[in-house]
N, C-alpha and C positions, 0 to 999 in steps of 0.2 A: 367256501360257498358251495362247491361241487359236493364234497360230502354231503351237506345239512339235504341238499336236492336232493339227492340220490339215497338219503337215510327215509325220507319222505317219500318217496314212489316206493319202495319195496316193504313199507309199513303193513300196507292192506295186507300184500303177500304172506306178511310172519299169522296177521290173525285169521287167515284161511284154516292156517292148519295147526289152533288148539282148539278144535274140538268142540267149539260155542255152534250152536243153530239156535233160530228164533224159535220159542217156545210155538208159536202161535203159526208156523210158515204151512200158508198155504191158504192161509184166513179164514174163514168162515166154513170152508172145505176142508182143511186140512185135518190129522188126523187126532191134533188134540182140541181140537175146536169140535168136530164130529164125537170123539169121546163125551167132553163136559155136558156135550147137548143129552149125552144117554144117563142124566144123572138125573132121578124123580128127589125130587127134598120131601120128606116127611115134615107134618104140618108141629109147628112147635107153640107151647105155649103162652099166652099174655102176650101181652101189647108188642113186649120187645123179640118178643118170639113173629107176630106178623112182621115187624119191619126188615127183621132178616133173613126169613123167609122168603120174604118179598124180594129184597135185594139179592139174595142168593139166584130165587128164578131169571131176577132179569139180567146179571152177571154169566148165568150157568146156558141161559139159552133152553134152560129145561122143555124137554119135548118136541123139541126140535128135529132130535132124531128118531121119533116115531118113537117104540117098543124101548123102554128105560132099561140099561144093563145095570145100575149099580141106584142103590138107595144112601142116601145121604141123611142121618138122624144127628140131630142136634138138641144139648141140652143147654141149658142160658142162666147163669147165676148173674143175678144184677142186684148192686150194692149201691145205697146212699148215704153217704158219712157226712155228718159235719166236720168241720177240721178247725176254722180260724173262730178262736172266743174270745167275748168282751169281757170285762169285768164284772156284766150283769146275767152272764152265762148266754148269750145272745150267739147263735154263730154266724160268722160271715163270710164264710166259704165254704163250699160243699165239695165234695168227690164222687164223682158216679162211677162207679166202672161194671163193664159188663164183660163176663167173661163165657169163652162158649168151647164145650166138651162134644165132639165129634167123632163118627164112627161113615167113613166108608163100603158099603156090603153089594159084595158083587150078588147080585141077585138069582146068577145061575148055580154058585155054590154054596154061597149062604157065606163065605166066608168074609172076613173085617180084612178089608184091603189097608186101612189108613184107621189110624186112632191117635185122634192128638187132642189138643186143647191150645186154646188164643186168648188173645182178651187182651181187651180198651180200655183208657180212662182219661177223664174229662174232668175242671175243675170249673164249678160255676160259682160265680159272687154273687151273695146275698144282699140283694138290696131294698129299700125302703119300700119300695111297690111289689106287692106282691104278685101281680101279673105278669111283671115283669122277672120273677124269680122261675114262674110256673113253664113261661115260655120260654128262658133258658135252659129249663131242667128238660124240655123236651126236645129240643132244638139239642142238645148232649146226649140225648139217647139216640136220636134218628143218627147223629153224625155215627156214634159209636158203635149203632148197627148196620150203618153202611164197613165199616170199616173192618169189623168181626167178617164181617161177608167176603170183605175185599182177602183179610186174611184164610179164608178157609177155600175160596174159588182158587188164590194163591196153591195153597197145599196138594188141593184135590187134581189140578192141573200137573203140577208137578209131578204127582204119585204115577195119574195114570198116563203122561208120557214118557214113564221107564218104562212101563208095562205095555208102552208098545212096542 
């Protein structure tokens, strides 16, 4: 029993010292939370270009820290496939996926700090109502452009907490 205790009190102790901090220490203050806020998003196009847009500013904190250091461009390929067929060629499931190509550019050197690419995908069922197809397909995109967001705020966070 002394063991199992005494393996459990000097636990915390081993993960002091490999090397993990909170991405985010210091909150709203700190210096990767101050970085994200110096990101301007460039405006993107169509519908699923505003929703992640969208979701990016309110993820990024944009403008928060006054004068933007780094511009953030994003390009958005978005795909609707049928997949599941009847015998009367009817489909009855669909795939959306949206996929999103990225460039981080420090804006004092013009240089591409981060260039990557993500991307989502959602499966919706086709059913008898077609209101109810229309409002799943949209309800599939809002999700999938929150999430493209969540993965690019992900990356852009990452990059410039080396860089500090």
């Amino acid at each position: 029993m002394l063991p199992k205790v005494l393996l459990l009190a000097l636990a915390p102790l081993a993960l002091t010292g490999c090397g993990l901090s909170p991405m985010y220490a210091g909150g709203g203050q700190g210096a990767v939370a101050r970085a994200i806020a110096g990101v301007n998003v460039s405006a993107i196009e169509g519908k699923a270009g505003w929703l992640v847009r969208s979701a990016l500013v309110d993820r990024l904190g944009a403008g928060a820290a006054g004068e933007p250091r780094y511009r953030l461009d994003v390009r958005l390929d978005e795909q609707l496939k049928g997949l599941g067929l009847l015998s009367n060629d009817a489909v009855t499931r669909e795939r959306r996926t949206l996929r999103a190509r990225y460039q981080l550019v420090d804006l004092a050197s013009g240089d591409i700090l981060l260039d990557a690419t993500v991307g989502a995908d959602a499966g919706v069922d086709i059913v008898s109502s077609e209101y109810a197809v229309i409002a799943a397909e949209q309800t599939a995109l809002e999700n999938l452009s929150h999430e493209v967001a969540e993965q690019i705020v992900t990356r852009v966070a990452t990059k410039l907490r080396k860089a500090l």
